[in-house]
PAPALUM-575621 format. One line per 4 residues: their letters; for each residue x negated, y, z of N, C-alpha, C. Coordinates in steps of 0.001 Angstrom, whole numbers. Each point is the difference from the previous one (the first is absolute). Layout:
<drentis>
a	X Y Z X Y Z X Y Z ~ ...
</drentis>
This chain:
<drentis>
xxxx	-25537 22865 -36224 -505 1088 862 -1474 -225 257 ~ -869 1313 -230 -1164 -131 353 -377 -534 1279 ~ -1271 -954 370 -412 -308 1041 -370 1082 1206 ~ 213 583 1361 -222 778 528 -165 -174 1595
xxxx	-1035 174 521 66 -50 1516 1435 415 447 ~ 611 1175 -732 1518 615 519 1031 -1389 -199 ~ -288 -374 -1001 1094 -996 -207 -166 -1321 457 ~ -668 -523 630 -130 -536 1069 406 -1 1046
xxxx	-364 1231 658 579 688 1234 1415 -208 -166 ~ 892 515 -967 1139 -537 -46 572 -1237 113 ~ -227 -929 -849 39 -1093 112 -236 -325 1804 ~ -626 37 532 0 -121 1543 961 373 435
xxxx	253 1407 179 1319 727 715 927 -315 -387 ~ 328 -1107 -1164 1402 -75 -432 -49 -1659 862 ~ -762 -857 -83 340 -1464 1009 62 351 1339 ~ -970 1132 777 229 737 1073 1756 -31 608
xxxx	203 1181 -1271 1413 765 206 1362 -1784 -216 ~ -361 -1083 -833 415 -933 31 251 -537 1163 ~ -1071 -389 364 249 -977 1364 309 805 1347 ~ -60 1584 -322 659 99 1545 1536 -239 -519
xxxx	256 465 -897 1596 390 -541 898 -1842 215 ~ -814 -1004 -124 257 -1537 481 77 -185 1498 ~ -1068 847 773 -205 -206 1117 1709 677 449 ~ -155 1059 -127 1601 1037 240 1259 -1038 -53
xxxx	-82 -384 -1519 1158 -72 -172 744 -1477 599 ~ -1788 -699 414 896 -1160 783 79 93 1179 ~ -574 858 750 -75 559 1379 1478 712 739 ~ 646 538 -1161 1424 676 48 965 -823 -585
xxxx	-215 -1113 -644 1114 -579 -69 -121 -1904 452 ~ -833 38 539 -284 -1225 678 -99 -189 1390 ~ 551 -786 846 -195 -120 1498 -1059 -1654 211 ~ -799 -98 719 -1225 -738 790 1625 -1537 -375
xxxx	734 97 707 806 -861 37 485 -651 -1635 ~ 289 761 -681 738 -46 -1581 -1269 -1045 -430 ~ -1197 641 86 -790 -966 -719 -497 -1172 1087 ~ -160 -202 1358 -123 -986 215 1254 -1100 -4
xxxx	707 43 287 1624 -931 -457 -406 -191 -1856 ~ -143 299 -685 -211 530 -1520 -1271 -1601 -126 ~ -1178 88 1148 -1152 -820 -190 407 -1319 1241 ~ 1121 -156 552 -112 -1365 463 455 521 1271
xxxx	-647 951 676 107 96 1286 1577 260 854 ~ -193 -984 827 1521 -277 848 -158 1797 1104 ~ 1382 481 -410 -274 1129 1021 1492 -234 556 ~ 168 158 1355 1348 -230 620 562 1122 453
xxxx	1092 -15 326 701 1325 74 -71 1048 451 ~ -931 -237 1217 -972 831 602 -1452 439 -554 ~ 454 -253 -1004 -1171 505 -687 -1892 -407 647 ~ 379 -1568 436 -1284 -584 301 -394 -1272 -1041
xxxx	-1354 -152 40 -181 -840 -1100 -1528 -848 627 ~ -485 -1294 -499 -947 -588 391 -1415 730 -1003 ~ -797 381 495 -999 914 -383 -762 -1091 -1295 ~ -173 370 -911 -586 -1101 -1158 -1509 444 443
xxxx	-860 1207 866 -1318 130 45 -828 -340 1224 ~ 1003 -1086 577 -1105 -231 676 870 -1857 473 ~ -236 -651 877 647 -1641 500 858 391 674 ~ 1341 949 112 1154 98 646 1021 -935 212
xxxx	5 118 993 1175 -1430 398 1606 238 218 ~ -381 1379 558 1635 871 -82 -227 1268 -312 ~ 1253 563 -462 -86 660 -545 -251 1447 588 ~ -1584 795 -415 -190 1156 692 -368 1206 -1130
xxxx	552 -353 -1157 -328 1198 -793 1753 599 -158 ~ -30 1412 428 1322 1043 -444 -382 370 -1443 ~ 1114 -143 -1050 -294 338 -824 1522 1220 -564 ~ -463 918 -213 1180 785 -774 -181 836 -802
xxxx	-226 824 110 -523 1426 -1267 -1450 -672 -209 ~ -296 -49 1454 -2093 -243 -121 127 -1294 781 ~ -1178 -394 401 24 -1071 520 -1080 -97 1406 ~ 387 -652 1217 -985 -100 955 -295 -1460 574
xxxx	-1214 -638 235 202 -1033 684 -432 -17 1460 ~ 319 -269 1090 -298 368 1026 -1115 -756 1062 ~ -229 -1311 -1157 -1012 -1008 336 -1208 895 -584 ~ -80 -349 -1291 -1574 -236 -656 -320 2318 -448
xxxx	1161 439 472 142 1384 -504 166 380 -1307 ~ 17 -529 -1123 483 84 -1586 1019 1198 -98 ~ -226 1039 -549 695 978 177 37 616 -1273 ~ 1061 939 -521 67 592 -1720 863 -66 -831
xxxx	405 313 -1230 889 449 -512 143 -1611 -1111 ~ 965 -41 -466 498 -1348 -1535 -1097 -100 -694 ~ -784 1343 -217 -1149 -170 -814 -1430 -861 616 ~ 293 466 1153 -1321 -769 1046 248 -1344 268
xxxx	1718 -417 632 112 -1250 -357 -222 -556 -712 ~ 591 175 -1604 -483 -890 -1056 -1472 79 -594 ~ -729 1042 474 -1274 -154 188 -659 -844 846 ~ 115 -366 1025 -292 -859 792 891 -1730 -380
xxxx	736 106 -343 864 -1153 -205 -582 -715 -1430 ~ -596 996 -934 -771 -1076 -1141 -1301 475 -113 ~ -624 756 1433 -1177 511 -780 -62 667 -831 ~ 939 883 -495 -430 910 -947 -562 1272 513
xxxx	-640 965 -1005 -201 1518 395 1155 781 14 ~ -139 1136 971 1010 574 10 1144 585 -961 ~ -760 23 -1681 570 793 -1154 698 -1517 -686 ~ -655 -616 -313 410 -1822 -76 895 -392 725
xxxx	849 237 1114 602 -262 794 1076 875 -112 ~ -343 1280 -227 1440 904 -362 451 -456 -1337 ~ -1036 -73 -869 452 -416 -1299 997 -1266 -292 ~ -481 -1230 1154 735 -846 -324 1336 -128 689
xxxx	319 1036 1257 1244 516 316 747 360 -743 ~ -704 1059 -845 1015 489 -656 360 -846 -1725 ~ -891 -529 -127 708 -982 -891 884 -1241 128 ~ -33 -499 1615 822 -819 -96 1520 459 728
xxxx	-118 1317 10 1281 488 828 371 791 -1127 ~ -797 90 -1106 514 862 -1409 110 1566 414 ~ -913 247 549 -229 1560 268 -947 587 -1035 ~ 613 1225 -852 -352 379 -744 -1202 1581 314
xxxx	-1240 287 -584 -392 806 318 -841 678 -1053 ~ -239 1308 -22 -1336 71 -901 -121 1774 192 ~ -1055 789 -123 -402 1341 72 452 841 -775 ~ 1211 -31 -107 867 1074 -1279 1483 197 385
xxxx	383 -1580 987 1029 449 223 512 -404 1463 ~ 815 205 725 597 -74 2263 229 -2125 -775 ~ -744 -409 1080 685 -1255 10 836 -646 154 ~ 45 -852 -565 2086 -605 -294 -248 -1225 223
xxxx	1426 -871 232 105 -817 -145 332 -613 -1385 ~ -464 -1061 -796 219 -334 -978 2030 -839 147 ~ 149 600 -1122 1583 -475 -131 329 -1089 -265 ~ -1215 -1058 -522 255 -1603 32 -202 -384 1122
xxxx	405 -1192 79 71 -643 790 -569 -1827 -445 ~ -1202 -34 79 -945 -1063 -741 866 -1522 1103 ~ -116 -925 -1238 419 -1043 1091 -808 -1098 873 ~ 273 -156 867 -895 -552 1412 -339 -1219 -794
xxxx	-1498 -527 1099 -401 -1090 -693 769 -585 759 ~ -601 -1468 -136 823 -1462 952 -727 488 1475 ~ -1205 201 6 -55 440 1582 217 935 723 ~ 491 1119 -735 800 962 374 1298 -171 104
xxxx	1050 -1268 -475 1333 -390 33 -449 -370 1199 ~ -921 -924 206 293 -1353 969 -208 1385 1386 ~ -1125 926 -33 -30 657 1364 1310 596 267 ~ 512 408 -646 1258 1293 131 1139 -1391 542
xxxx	-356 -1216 -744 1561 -855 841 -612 -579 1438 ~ -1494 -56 227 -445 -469 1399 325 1447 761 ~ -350 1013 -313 472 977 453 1403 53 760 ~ 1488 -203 -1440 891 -4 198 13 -802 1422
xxxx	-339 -991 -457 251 -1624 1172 84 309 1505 ~ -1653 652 -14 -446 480 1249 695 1184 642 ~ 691 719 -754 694 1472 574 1881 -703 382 ~ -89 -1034 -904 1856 -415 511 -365 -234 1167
xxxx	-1157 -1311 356 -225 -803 1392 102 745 904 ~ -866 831 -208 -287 940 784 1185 860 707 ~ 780 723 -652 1042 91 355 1131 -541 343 ~ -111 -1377 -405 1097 -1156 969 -530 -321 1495
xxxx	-1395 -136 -218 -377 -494 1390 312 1145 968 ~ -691 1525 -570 553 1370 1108 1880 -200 266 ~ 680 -788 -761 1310 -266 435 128 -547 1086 ~ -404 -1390 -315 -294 -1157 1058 -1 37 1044
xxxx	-1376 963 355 -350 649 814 1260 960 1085 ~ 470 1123 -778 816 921 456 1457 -1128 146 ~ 595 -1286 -557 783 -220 470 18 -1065 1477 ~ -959 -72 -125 -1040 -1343 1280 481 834 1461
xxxx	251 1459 -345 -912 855 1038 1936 753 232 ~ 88 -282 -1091 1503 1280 98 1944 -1206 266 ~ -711 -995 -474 1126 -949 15 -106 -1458 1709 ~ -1677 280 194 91 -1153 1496 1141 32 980
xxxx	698 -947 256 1066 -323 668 -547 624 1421 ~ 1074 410 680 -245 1229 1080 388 -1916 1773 ~ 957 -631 -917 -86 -713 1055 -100 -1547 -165 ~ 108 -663 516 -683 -1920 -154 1268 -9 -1026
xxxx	1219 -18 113 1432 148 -506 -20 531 -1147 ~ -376 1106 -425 628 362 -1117 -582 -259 -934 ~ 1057 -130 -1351 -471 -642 -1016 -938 669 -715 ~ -562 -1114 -825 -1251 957 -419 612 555 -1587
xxxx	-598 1076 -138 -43 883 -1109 -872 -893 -1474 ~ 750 -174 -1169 -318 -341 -1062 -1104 495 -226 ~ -740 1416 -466 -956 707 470 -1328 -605 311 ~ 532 -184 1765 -885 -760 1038 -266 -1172 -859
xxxx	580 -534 -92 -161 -1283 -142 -1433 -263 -1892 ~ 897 707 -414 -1066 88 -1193 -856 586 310 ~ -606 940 766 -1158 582 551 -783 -1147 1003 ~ 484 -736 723 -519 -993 413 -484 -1215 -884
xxxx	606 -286 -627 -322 -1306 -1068 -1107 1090 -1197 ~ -210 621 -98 -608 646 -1573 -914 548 681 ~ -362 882 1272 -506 794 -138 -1719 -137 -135 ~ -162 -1169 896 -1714 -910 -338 -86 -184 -1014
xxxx	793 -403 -778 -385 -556 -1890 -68 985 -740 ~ 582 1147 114 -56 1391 -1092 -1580 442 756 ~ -256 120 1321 -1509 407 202 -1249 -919 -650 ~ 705 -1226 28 -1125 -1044 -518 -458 640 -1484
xxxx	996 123 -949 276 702 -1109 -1071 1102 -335 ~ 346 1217 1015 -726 1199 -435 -1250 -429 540 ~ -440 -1019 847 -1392 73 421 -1104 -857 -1169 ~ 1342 -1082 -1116 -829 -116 -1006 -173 600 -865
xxxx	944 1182 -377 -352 1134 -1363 -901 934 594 ~ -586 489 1386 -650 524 820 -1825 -632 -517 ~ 124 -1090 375 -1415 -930 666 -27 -1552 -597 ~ 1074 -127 -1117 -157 -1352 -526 -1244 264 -1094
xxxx	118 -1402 -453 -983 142 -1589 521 691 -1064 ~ -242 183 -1237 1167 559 -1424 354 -1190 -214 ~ -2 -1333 57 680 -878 -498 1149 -394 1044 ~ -707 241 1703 1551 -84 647 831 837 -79
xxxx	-377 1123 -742 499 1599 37 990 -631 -1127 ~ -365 -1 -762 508 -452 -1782 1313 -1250 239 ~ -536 -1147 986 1452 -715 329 1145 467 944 ~ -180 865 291 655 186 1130 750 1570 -770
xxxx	-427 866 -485 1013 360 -1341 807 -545 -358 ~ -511 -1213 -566 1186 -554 -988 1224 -696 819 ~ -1007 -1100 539 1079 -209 1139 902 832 593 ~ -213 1489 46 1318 800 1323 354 880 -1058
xxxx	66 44 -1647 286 924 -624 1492 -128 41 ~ 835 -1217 -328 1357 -289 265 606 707 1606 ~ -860 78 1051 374 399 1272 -141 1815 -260 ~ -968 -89 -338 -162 1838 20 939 318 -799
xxxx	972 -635 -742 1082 796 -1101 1063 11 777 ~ 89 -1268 1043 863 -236 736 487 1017 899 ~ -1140 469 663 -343 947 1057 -23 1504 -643 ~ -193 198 -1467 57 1233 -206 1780 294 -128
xxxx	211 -1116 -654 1667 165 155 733 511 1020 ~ -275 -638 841 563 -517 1667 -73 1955 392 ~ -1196 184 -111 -78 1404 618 365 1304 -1315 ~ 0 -380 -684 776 830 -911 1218 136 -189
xxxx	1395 -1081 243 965 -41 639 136 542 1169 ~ -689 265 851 -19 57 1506 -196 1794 155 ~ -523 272 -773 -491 1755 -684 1372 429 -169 ~ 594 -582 -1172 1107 72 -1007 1324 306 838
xxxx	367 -898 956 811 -160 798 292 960 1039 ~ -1358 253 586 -713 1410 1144 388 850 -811 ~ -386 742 -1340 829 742 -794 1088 522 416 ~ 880 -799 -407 1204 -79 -372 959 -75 1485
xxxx	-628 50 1327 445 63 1091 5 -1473 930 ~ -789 -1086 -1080 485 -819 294 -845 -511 1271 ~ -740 750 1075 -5 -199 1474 662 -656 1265 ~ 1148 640 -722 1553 -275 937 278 -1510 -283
xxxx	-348 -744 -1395 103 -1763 -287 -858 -649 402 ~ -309 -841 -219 -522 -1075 -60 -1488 253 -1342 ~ -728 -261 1055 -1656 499 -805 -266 -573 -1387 ~ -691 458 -807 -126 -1315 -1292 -773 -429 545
xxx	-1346 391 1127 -645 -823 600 184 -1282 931 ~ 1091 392 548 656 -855 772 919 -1282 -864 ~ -1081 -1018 -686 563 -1069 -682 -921 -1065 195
</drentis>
């Protein structure tokens, strides 16, 4: 094709029409949260997380669709996070969203998700099982908690509740736990995985029986929790 000021101009409007169509398509199928959990970041069930932009000590950034921190003010969409999170520009930052979440895009056709499914590196295994780790704890200790509170013996006399009793003995050591996948180093992060991976299977069991049972009516028995 001949050389042409016109064809130029094109060439522009078509990386233009590119990078918003990246911007879109990770904007609608990505939440602030997906990609920070995705890059390391501990977000707890409440959807709070320790702010990576500024020396946070607890945790004051909400993160969910978008993200807010309520310390340093960091405010914006997955794209602004991971813009801010490696320094990239804003188009660099969608781009590398959507390549590592395999979001497919381009100016010809509605964006999709790509139908593979590429396989995780080793530090993408290892986050998704610290992940895992941190979301069982997490939910044993909110047990702990609720049985501490729902099973305390009403008088000096009565016996104490199995429950109780494991909520008393566990419930400091499962907090010790989440406060090191929280605020430890990656190498105390990394032992302390391995170490409780046998417990978190334990515990996913325990409450997956305990589901199973609730099912099936089984309220009226004897808890699977109650062992």
């Amino acid at each position: 094709m001949p050389f042409s000021f016109e064809n130029v101009g094109c060439f522009f409007v078509s990386r233009k029409e590119d990078a918003m169509n990246v911007f879109e398509a990770v904007k609608q199928n990505l939440t602030t949260r997906q990609a920070a959990e995705l890059y390391g970041i501990q977000v707890s069930r409440h959807g709070m997380a320790v702010c990576p932009f500024h020396d946070d000590k607890n945790p004051s950034m909400k993160v969910d669709k978008r993200f807010h921190c309520f310390a340093c003010q960091a405010d914006g969409d997955a794209v602004d996070f991971v813009s801010r999170l490696f320094g990239l520009p804003s188009r660099e930052a969608a781009m590398k969203l959507a390549d590592d979440f395999g979001i497919s895009y381009d100016n010809r056709q509605k964006h999709r998700i790509k139908p593979h499914i590429r396989e995780p590196t080793p530090e993408q295994r290892y986050q998704q099982e610290e992940n895992r780790c941190y979301k069982v704890l997490s939910d044993y200790f909110h047990h702990l908690r609720t049985w501490k509170r729902q099973y305390a013996p009403q008088h000096p006399e009565d016996e104490w509740h199995p429950l109780f009793v494991e909520a008393m003995q566990r419930e400091s050591h499962i907090e010790y736990l989440l406060d090191v996948l929280l605020y430890g180093t990656a190498e105390e992060k990394k032992a302390l995985v391995a170490e409780q991976r046998k417990e978190v299977m334990r515990l996913e069991q325990r409450f997956a029986e305990h589901t199973a049972e609730y099912d099936r009516g089984g309220s009226q028995r004897k808890s699977g929790l109650d062992r």
